[in-house]
C-alpha positions as CSV (number, residue, x, y, z in Angstrom):
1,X,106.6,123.2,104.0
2,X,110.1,123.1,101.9
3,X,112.9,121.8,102.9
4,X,116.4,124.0,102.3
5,X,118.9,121.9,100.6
6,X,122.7,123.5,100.3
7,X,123.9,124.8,96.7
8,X,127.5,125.8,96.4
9,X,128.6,127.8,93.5
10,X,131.6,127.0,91.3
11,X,134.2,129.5,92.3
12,X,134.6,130.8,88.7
13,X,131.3,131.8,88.9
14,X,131.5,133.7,92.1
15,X,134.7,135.8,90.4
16,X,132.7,137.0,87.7
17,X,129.5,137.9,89.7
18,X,131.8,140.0,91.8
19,X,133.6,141.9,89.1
20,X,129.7,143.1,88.1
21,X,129.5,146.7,88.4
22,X,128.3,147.8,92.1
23,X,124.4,147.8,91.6
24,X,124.8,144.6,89.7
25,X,127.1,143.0,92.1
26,X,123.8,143.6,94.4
27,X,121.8,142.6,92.2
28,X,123.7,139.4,91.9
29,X,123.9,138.6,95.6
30,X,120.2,138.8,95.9
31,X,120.2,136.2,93.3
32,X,122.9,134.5,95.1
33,X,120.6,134.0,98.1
34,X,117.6,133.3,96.1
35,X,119.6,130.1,94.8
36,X,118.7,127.7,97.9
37,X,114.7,128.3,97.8
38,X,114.5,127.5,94.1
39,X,116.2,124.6,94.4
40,X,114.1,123.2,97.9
41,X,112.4,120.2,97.6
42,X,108.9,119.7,99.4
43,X,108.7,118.3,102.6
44,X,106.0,115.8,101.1
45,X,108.6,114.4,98.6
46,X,110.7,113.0,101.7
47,X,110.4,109.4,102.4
48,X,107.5,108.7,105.3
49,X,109.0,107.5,108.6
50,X,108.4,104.2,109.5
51,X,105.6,103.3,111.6
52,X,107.2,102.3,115.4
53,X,107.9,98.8,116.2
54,X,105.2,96.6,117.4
55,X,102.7,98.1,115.7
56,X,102.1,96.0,112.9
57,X,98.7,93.7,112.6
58,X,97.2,91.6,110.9
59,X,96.5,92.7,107.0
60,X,98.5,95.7,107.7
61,X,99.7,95.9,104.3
62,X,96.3,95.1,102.2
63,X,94.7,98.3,101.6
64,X,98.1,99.7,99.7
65,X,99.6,97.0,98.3
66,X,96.1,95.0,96.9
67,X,93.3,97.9,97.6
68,X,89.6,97.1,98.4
69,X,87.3,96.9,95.5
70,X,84.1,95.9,97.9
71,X,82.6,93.3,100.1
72,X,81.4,89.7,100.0
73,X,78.1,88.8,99.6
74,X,75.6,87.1,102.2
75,X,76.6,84.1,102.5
76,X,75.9,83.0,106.2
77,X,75.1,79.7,105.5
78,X,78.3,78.3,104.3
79,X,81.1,80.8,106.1
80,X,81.2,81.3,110.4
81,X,82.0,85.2,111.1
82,X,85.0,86.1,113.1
83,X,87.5,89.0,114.1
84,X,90.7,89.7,114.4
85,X,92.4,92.2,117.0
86,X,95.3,93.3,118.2
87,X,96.7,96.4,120.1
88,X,95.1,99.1,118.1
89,X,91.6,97.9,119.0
90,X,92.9,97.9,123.3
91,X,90.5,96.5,124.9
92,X,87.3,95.0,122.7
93,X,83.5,94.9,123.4
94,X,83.2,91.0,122.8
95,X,79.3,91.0,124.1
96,X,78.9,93.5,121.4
97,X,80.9,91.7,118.8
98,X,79.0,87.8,120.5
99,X,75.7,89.7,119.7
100,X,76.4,90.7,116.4
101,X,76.9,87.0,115.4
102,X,81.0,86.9,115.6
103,X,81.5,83.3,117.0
104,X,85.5,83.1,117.0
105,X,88.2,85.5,117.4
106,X,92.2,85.8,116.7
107,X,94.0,88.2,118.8
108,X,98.1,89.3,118.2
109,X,100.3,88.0,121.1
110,X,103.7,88.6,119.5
111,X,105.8,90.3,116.7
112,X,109.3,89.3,116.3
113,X,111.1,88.7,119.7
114,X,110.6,92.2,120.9
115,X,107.2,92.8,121.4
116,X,104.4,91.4,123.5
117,X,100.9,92.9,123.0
118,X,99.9,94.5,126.2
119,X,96.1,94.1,125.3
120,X,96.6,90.1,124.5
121,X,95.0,89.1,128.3
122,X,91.7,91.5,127.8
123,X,91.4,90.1,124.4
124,X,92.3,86.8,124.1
125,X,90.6,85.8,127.5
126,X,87.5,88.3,126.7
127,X,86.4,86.5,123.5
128,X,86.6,83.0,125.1
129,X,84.6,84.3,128.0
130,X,81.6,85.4,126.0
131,X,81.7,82.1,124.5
132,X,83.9,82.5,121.4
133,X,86.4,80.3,120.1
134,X,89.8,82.0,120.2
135,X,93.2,81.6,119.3
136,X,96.8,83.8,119.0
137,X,98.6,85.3,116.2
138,X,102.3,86.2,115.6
139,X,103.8,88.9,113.3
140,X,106.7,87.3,111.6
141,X,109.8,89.6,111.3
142,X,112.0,87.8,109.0
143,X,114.9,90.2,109.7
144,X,114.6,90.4,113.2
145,X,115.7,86.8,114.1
146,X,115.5,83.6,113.1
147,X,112.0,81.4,112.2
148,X,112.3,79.1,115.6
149,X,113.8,81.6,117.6
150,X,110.1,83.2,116.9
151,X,108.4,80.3,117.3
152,X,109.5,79.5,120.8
153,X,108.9,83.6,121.5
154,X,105.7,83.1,120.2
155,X,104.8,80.2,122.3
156,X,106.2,81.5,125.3
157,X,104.2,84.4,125.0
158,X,100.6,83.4,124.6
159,X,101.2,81.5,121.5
160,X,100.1,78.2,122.7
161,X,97.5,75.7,122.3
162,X,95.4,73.7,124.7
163,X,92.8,70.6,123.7
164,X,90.0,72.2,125.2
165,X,87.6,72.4,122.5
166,X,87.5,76.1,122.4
167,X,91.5,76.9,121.4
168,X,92.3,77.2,118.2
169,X,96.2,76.9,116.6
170,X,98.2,79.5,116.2
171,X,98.9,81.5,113.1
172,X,102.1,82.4,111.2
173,X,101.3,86.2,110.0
174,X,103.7,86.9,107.4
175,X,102.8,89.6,105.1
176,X,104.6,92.9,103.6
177,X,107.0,94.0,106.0
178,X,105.8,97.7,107.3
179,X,109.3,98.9,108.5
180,X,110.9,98.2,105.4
181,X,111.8,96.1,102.3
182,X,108.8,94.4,101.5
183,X,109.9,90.7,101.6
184,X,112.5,92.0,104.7
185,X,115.7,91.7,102.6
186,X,115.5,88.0,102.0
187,X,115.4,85.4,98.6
188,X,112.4,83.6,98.1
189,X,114.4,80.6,98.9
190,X,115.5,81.9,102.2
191,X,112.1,83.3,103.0
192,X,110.7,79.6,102.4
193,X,113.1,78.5,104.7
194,X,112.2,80.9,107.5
195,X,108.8,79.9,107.0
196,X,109.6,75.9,107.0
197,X,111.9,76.4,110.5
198,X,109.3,78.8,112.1
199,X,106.2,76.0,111.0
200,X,108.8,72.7,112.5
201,X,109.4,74.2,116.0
202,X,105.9,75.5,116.6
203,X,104.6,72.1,115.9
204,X,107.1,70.5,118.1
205,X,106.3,72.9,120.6
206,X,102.5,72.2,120.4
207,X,101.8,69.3,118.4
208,X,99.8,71.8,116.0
209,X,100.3,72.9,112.3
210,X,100.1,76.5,112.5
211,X,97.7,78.5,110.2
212,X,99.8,80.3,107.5
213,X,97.9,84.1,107.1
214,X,99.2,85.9,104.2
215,X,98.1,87.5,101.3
216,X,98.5,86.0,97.5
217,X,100.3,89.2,95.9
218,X,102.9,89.1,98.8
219,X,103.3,85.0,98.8
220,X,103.9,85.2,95.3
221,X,106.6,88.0,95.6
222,X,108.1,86.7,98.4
223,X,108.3,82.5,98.7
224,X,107.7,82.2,94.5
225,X,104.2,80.8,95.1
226,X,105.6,78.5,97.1
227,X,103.6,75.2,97.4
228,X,104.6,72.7,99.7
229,X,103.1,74.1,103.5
230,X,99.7,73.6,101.5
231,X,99.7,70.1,102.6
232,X,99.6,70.7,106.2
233,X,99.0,74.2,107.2
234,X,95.5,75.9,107.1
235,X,95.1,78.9,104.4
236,X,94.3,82.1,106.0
237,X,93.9,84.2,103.0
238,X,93.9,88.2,102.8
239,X,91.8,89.8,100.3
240,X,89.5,92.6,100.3
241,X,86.8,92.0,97.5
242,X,83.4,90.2,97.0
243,X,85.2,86.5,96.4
244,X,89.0,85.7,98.0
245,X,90.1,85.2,94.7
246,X,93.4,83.2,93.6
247,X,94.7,81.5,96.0
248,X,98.8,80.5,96.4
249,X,99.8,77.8,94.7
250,X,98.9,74.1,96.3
251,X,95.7,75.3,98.5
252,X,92.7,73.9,96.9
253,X,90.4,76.8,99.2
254,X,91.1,78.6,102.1
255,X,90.5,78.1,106.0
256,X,89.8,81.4,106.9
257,X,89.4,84.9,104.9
258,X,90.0,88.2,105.8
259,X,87.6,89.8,103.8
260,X,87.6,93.6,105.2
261,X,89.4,96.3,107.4
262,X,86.5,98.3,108.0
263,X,83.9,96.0,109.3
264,X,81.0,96.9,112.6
265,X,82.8,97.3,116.2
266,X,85.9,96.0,115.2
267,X,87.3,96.2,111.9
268,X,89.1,93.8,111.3
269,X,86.5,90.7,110.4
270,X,86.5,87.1,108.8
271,X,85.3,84.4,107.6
272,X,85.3,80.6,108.8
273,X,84.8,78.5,105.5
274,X,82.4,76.5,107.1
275,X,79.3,76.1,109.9
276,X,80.5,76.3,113.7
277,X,81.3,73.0,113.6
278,X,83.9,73.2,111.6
279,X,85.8,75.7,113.5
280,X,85.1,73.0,116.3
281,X,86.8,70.8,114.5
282,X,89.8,72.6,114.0
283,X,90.0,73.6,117.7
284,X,90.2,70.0,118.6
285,X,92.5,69.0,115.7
């Protein structure tokens, strides 16, 4: 499919074509007209449109800006498996997914102050029903509005945490942006500051540090391997591959790794760095 683009002759041009002799005046009109399909451009060219707001999830970006080059080996005795969801799994086979040995779950609640997932009830209630532990995600907009603003949305949208044992706390998804720039227009200083204000007001909200999920290609493009949330914030780390690989600066290993987008029932799956227990542990905080 080509796209017609508008040519415009000079008008010196057009004088001498039509002082040609009569069968080459036609000739020249022909060529005239010929003028705007040589010079079309194919439709493929064009700049994709955007994907629509709210559709974002977790690891969105991974497959085009870091690629897959395979998957971990077994290592079931020192990692706990676990999923991710969010909208464009609707509603989720947890008995399935308990069966298959997945023992705790994320599901999206929230991107930016505009969207709620509708799906968030089936799946963040359905994993915790079959016995999981569970817990709620947000995907950060930067350029949307501001890191507490978020924060409280997030919060007030399913975001939360209880001390039951079986809740876990929530996670700051910030990744490539898909609607746009990939660090959303902002310096690595002011990206680190979104972060910081977004981290403060979820923890006063809830008394939690939330889990950082990000990628080490994007937090290095976009915060300057920024070290200092290491301290308190759990790594979730995004890497295709057989081993997690670098980490950002100041994490010593990760929480939790998403280690592929293709995995049984859902595909989105995970690894706990560490036996049940652990994920207990971080539950109960």
């Amino acid at each position: 499919m080509y796209v017609l683009r508008p040519h415009v002759l000079r008008p010196d041009v057009l004088r001498a074509l039509r002082a040609l002799h009569p069968r080459r005046h036609f000739l020249a009109g022909l060529l005239i007209a010929a003028l705007p399909l040589a010079l079309t451009t194919p439709a493929s060219a064009e700049t994709a449109p955007s994907p629509a707001r709210g559709t974002a999830r977790m690891g969105m970006g991974v497959l085009t800006h870091d690629g897959q080059s395979g998957v971990p080996a077994d290592t079931r005795a020192a990692h706990t498996e676990g999923v991710d969801v969010s909208s464009h799994q609707g509603n989720v086979d947890w008995p399935t997914l308990w069966g298959s040995g997945v023992r705790w779950a994320y599901a999206k609640a929230t991107e930016g102050t505009y969207y709620t997932n509708p799906y968030h009830a089936q799946q963040y209630n359905g994993s915790y029903d079959v016995g999981m532990i569970r817990g709620a995600y947000h995907f950060a907009t930067p350029d949307t509005a501001a890191g507490a603003t978020q924060a409280d949305y997030f919060v007030d949208h399913g975001g939360g945490w209880s001390q039951d044992g079986r809740t876990l706390p929530g996670v700051l998804d910030i990744e490539w942006n898909p609607y746009g720039d990939a660090c959303y227009g902002k310096t690595q200083s002011a990206m680190v500051s979104w972060i910081r204000d977004f981290l403060n007001q979820y923890k006063a909200r809830t008394g939690r540090n939330a889990v950082i999920y990000t990628a080490t290609s994007w937090w290095t493009q976009c915060t300057g391997d920024h070290a200092a949330f290491a301290a308190a914030n759990p790594l979730w780390i995004a890497r295709y591959a057989p081993t997690a690989g670098t980490l950002p600066t100041g994490w010593s290993s990760y929480t939790m790794w998403q280690y592929t987008s293709s995995g049984p029932t859902v595909g989105d799956h995970d690894k706990f760095n560490g036996a049940l227990d652990r994920v207990v542990a971080l539950a109960n905080g």
